[in-house]
N, C-alpha and C positions, 0 to 999 in steps of 0.2 A: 947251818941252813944253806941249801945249793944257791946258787945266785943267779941270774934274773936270765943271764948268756945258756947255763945248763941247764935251766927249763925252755929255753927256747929251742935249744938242741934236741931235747927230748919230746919235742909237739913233732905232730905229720910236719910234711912241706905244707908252705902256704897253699889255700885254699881261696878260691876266687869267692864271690857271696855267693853265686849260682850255687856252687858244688858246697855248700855248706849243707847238713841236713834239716831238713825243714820238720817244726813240729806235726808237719800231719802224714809226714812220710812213718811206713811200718816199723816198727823196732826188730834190728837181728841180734839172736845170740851173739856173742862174740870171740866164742869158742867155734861154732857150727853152721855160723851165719844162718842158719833156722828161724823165720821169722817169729817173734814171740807175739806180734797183736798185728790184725791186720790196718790196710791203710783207714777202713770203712770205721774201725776201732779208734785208733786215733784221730780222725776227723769227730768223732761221736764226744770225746777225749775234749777236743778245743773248744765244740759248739758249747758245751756243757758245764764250763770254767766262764762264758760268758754271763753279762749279770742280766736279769730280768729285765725286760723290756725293749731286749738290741733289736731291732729288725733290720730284716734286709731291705732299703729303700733307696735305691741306685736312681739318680737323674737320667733325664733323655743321654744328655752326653755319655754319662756311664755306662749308659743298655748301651749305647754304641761302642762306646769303650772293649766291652765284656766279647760283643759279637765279633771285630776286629782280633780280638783274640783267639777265638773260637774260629773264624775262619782262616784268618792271615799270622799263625804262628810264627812266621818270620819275621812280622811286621811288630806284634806288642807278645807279649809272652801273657799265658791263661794263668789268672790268680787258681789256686787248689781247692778251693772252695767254690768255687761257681759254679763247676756241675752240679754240685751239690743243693744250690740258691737256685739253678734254670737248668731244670733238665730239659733230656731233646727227646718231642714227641718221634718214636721210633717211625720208618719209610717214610715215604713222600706224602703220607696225606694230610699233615698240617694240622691246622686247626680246626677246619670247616668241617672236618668228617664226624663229628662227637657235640654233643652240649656240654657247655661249660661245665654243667656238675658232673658229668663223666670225668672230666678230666683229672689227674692225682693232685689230690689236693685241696680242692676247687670247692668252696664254697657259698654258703649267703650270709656270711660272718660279717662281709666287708673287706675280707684283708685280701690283698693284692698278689696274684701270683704269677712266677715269670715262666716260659718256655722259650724255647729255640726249635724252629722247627720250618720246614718248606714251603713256598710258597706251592699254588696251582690255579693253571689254569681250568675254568670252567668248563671249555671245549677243546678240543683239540685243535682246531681249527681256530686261527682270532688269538685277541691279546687279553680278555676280560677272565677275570680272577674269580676262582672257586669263592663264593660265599655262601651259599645253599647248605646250613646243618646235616637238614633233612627231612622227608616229606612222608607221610603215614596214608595208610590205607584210603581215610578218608580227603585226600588230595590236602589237607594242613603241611603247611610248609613251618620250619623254623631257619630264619636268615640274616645274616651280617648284612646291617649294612650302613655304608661308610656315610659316615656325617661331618659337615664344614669341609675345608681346603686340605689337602697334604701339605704337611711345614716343614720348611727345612729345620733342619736340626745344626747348628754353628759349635765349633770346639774351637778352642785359641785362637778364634776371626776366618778360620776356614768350615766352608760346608762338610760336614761328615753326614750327611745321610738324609733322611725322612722318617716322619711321623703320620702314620692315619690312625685316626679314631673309629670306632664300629661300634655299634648298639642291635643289639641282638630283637630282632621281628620274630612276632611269633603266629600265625595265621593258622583259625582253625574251620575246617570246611572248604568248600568251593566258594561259595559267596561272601563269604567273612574279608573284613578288610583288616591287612595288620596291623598287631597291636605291640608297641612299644614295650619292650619287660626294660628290667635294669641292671641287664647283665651288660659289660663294656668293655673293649677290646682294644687295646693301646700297640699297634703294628709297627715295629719302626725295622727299614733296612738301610745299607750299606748306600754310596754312591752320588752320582752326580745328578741321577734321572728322578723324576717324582714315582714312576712306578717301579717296581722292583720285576724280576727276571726270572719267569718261570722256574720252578725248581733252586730258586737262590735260598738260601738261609737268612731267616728273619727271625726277631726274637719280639714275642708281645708278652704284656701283663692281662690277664683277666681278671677283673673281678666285678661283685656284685656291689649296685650302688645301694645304697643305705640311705635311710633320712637322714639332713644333716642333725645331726644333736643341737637341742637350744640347751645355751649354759646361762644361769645362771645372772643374771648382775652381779657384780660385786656393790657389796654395801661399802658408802662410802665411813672411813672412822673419822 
């Protein structure tokens, strides 16, 4: 049996943990270095070895966490999976440009789904923020719009960011006053300011609220 020294001789050099391979990284041949499954394969690969019931349900600090990574790569390194868990709605148009059920994913299930995607301004001119879905033939608008305070968001006793909430209006007609649906919109960005900065990257959760379920009493034995 070779002894403990000639198996150590015979590994690569040390390998920092960075440069180790990661299970969602592509597999190559190793004859031809020819990739044998792609990355999109092995990520499909991980999700699928988890057991029933995992969701992805990241805290406020977490969304901030994930977005810090996503924009200040220098600063905290992007877990391999979160594009995956928060894709980014493609150009500047954010959120406001679509209804909720456009969006991938998006449903009235209840279940919670994250993007990363641009802020916008309304006007050109001015500081106020695109909320406006979208407005039909017959002048019915459907529109975000922000409910209660902006909150800070605190990570190990320092501010990292903000929180707005949005409840999606839906008015139909000219004289019609809007009507509250229960679609909801959890905004959180970067920073020291309560509003965030035209064209910054912002990462929200959408979803549709649900009745809450009554459970049950438990009967006492």
């Amino acid at each position: 049996m070779a002894s403990n020294s000639n198996n150590r001789e015979n590994r690569s050099p040390d390998k920092s943990k960075d440069e180790e391979s990661s299970p969602f990284e592509a597999k190559l041949c190793p004859s031809c270095n020819h990739p044998i499954q792609t990355r999109e394969q092995a990520i499909m690969r991980v999700l699928s070895a988890l057991p029933a019931g995992v969701k992805f349900d990241p805290s406020d600090q977490e969304l901030l966490d994930h977005l810090e990574a996503k924009t200040k790569p220098q600063t905290r390194k992007l877990h391999p999976l979160v594009d995956e868990f928060i894709p980014t709605l493609p150009g500047d148009d954010g959120i406001c440009y679509a209804h909720p059920e456009k969006l991938p994913g998006v449903g009235r299930d209840g279940h919670v789904r994250h993007f990363f995607h641009r802020s916008s301004k309304a006007y050109k001119r001015g500081t106020r923020k695109r909320r406006k879905v979208l407005t039909d033939d017959n002048d019915g608008e459907t529109t975000w719009h922000k409910t209660g305070k902006t909150k800070p968001v605190v990570s190990e006793g320092k501010l990292k960011g903000f929180k707005k909430i949005l409840v999606l209006y839906s008015k139909k007609g000219k004289q019609t006053r809007p009507e509250k649906t229960n679609w909801v919109l959890h905004q959180y960005h970067l920073g020291s300011t309560a509003d965030e900065k035209d064209g910054e990257l912002v990462i929200s959760k959408v979803f549709f609220q649900t009745p809450a379920r009554l459970k049950p009493c438990s009967e006492s034995r």
